[in-house]
C-alpha positions in Angstrom: 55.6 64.9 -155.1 52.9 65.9 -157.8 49.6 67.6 -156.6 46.4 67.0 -158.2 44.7 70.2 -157.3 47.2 73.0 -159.1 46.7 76.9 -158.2 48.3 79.6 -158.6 47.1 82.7 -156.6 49.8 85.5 -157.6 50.4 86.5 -160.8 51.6 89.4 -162.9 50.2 90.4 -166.2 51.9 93.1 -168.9 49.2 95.8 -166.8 51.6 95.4 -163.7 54.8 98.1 -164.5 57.0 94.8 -164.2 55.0 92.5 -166.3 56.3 90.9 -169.6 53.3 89.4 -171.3 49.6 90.0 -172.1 46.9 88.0 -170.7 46.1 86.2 -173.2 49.5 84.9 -172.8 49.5 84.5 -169.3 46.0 82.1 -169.4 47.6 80.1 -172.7 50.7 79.4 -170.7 48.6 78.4 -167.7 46.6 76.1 -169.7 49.4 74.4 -170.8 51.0 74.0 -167.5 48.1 72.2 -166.3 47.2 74.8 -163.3 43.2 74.6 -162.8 43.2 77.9 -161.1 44.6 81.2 -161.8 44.4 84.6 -159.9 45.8 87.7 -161.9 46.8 90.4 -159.7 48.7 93.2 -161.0 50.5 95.6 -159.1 49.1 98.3 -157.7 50.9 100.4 -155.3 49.0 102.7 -153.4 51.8 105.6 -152.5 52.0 106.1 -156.2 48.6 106.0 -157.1 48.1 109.0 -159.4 51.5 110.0 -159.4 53.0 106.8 -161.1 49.6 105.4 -163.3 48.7 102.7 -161.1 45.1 104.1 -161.6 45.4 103.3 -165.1 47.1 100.0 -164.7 44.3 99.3 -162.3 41.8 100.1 -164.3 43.0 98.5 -167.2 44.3 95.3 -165.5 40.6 94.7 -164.2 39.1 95.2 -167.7 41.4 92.6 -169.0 41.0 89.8 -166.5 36.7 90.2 -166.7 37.5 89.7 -170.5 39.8 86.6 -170.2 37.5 85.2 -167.5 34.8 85.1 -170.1 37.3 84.0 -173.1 38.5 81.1 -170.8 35.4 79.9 -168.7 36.0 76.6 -170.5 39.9 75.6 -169.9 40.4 77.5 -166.5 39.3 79.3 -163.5 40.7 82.5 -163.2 40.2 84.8 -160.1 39.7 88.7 -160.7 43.1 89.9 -158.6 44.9 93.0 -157.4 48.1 93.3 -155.5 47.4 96.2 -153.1 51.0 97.5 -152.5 51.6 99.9 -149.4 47.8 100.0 -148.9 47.9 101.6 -145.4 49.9 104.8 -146.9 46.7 105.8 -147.9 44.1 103.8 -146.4 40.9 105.5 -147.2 41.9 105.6 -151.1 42.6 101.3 -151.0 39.6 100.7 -149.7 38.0 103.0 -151.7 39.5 101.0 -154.8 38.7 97.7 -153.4 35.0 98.5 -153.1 34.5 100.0 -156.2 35.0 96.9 -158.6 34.1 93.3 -158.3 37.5 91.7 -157.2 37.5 88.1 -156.2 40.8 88.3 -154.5 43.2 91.0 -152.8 46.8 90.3 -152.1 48.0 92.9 -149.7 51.8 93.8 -149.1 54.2 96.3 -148.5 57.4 97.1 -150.9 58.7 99.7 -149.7 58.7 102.2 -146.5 57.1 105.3 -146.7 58.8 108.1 -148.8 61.8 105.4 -149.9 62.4 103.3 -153.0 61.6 99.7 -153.2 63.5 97.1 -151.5 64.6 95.9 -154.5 66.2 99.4 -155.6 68.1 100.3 -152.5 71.6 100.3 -152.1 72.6 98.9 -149.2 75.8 100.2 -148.6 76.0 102.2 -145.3 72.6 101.6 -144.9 71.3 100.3 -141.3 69.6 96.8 -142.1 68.4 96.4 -138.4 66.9 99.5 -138.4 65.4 99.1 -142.2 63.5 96.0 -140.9 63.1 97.1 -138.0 60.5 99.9 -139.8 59.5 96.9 -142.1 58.1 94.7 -139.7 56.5 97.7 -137.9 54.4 99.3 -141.0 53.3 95.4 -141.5 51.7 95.2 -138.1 50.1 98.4 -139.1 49.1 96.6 -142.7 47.7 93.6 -140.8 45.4 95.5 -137.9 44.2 97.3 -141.3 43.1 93.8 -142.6 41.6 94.8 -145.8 43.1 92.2 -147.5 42.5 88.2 -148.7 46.0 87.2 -148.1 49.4 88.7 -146.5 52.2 88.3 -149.5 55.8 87.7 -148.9 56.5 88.7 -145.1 60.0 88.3 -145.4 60.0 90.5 -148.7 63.6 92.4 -148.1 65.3 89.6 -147.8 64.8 88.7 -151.1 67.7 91.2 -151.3 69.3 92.1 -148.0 70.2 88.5 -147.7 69.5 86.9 -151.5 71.3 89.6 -153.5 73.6 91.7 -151.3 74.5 88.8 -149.0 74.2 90.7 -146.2 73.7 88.4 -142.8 70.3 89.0 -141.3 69.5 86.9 -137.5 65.9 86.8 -137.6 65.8 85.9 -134.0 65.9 89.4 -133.4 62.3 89.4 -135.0 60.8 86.8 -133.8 58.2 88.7 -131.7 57.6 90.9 -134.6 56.8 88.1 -136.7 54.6 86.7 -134.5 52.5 89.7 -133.6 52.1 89.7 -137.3 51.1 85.8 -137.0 48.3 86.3 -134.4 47.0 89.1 -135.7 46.6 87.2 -139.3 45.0 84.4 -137.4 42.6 86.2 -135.0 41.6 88.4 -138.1 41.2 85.4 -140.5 43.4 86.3 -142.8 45.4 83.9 -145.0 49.8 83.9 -145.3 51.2 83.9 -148.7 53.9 81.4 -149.4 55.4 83.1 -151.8 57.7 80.9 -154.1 59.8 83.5 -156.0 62.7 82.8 -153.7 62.8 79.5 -154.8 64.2 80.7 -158.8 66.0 83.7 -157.1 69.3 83.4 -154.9 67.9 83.8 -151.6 66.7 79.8 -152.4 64.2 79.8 -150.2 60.4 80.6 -150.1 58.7 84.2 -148.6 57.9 82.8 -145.7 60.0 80.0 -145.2 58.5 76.7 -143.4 59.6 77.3 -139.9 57.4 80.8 -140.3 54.7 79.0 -142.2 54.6 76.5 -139.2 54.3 79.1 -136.7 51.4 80.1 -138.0 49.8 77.2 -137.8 51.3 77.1 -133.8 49.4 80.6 -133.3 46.2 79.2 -134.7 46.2 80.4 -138.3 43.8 78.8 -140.6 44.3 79.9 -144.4 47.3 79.4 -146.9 47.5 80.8 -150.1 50.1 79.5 -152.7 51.4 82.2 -155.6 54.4 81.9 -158.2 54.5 85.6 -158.2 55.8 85.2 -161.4 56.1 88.3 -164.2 56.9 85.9 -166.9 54.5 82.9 -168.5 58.1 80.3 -167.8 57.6 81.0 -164.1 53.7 80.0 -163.6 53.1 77.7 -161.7 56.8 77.5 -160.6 57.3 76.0 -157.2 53.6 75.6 -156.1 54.0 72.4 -155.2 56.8 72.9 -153.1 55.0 75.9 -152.2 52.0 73.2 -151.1 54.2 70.5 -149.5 55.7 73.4 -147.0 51.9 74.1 -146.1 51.5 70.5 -145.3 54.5 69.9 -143.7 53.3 73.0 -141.6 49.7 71.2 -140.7 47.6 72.3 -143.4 45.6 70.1 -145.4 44.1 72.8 -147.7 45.4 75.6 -149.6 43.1 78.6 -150.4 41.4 80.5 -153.7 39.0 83.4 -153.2 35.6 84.1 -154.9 33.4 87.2 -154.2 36.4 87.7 -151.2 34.8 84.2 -149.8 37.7 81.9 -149.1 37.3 78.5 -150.7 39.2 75.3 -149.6 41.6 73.7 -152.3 42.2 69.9 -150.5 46.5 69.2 -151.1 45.9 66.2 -153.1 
């Protein structure tokens, strides 16, 4: 199926730490994929804020997208982004960030626990995975009551490698009411869920959520979807939105979202 209305709401320039390309590159690349819509939003992870340069990268990342904005107005939309990592490690210094510039749109998520390496980075050899996600799912009910955020990205984030990369078995039954404190809270707080589709190029195969999560939401009265690629590289924009899209309206959704100002605005699936 091929969707008229083409966003992308999660992207990563050369000004996030894992980025590959400038811009400039990134909006070309866009252009030429045909997506109307495009939200930069570099990392930014808030337990290494100082420490690691994400000050820098923010400030530089924001510079860059108020400058494309203007050198694109005519062949694309593009949203002024940040991916808040680990926020609610230091809660006072996010929200602090996220009032002191004019961002349209603010992904928040969670990487890694406190005081550990990224999920991507561990070696899960010995390593309790019950216990790990036990934690996970516990720091984001915290990151969800915070509810600083636009949209909640990739809720099923360690899989990506627990289950994608190490092929370790996970039975997510055993979170189910996790996952749906997280749900309810997202819905009675208006927030949006992410369907991340980074899964889909990666060999977990699947998208963060997947559609029986996506559908839950739905079930527990949630009202916004956002859509994002997450992709690092200008080959991966755009890549599995529209599957990304079809899941949403498979789930009941007719609409995807964008933000402006932080206002949500409707995107009809079409």
């Amino acid at each position: 199926m091929i969707f008229k209305n083409f966003v992308d709401t999660h992207t990563h320039t050369k000004n996030s730490f894992d980025g590959n390309y400038t811009i400039e590159e990134m909006c070309e690349a866009a252009i030429e994929k045909g997506i109307q819509i495009v939200a930069f939003t570099d990392h930014v992870e808030m337990d290494y804020f100082v420490e690691k340069g994400f000050d820098k990268d923010a400030e530089n990342s924001y510079k860059d997208i108020i400058r494309a904005k203007e050198l694109y107005k005519d062949k694309i939309e593009i949203c002024t982004g940040i991916e808040l990592g680990e926020p609610t490690y230091d809660a006072a210094l996010s929200e602090s960030l996220i009032d002191s510039r004019d961002y349209d749109f603010v992904i928040g998520s969670i990487h890694n626990l406190r005081k550990t390496d990224d999920f991507c980075e561990l070696k899960y050899d010995g390593l309790d995975v019950e216990a790990l996600l036990n934690t996970y799912f516990e720091e984001l009910k915290i990151l969800t009551d915070w509810a600083k955020f636009d949209t909640f990205a990739h809720l099923t984030y360690p899989l990506r490698y627990i289950v994608g990369e190490n092929k370790i078995p996970v039975d997510m039954a055993k979170y189910k009411s996790d996952i749906d404190e997280i749900l309810d809270l997202l819905a009675s707080k208006d927030k949006a869920l992410e369907i991340n589709t980074s899964g889909l190029r990666q060999p977990i195969g699947i998208t963060m959520p997947d559609e029986s999560i996506v559908r839950r939401f739905k079930e527990l009265g949630g009202k916004m979807i956002t859509v994002g690629s997450d992709s690092h590289f200008t080959q991966h924009l755009g890549a599995g939105i529209e599957q990304g899209m079809l899941i949403a309206k498979n789930a009941g959704f007719d609409s995807v979202y964008i933000f402006r100002k932080r206002q949500p605005v409707e995107i009809e699936i079409i």
